[in-house]
C-alpha positions as CSV (number, residue, x, y, z in Angstrom):
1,X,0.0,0.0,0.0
2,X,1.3,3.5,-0.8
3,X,2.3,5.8,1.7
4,X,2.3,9.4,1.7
5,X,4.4,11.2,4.3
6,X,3.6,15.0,4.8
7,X,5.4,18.1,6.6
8,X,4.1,17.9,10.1
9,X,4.9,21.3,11.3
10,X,6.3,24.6,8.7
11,X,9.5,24.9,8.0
12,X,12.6,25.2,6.4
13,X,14.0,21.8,4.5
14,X,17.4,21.2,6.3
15,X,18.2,17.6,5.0
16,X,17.0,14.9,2.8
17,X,18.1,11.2,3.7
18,X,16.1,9.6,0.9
19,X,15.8,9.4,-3.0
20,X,13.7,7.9,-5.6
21,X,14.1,3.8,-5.4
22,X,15.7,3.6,-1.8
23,X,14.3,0.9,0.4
24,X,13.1,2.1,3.8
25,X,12.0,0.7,7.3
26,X,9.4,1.9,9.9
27,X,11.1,4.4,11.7
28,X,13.5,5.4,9.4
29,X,13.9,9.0,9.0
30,X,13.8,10.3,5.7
31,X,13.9,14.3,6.2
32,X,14.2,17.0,8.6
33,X,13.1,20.5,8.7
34,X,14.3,23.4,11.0
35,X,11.5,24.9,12.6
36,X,12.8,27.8,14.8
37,X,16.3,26.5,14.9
38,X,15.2,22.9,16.0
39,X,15.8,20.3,14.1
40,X,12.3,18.2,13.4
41,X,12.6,14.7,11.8
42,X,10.0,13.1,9.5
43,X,9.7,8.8,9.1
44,X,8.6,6.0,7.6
45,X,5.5,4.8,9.1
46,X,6.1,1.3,7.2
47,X,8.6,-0.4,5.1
48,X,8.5,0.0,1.9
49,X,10.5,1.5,-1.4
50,X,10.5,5.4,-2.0
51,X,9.0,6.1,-5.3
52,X,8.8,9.9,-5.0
53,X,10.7,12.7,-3.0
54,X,9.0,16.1,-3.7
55,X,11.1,18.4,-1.5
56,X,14.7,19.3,-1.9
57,X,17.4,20.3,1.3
58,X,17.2,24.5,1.4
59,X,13.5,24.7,0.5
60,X,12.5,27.3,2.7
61,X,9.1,28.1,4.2
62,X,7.2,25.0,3.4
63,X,3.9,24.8,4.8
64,X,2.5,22.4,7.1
65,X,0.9,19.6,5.0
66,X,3.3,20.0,2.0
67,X,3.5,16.6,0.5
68,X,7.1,15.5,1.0
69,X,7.9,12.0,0.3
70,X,5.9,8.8,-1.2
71,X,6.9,4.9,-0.1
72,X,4.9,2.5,-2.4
């Protein structure tokens, strides 16, 4: 089943761990945003393969909900 992972909170895009056709774990983090100078990471819910990565590290002010990442 295909997973979409989404910005929790707005921010700034401060690193990408994942691209297009890695494999991933639950837990696994595969971005984080600066929010306020604190350093917020995003994960896997499940395992699966990344199939999509729709931010980029220096994005700036991306809102809360922004589609980031998709795990099919």
């Amino acid at each position: 089943m295909a997973q979409q992972v989404h910005t929790q909170v707005p921010g700034n895009v401060w690193k990408v761990m994942v691209k297009p056709g890695d494999a991933v774990k639950s837990g696994d983090t595969l971005f984080i945003l600066e929010v306020m100078k604190t350093e917020v990471p995003h994960e896997a819910e499940a395992d699966g393969t990344v199939s999509a990565v729709h931010i980029k590290e220096g994005d700036e002010a991306v809102e809360e909900g922004t589609l980031a990442v998709e795990i099919s």
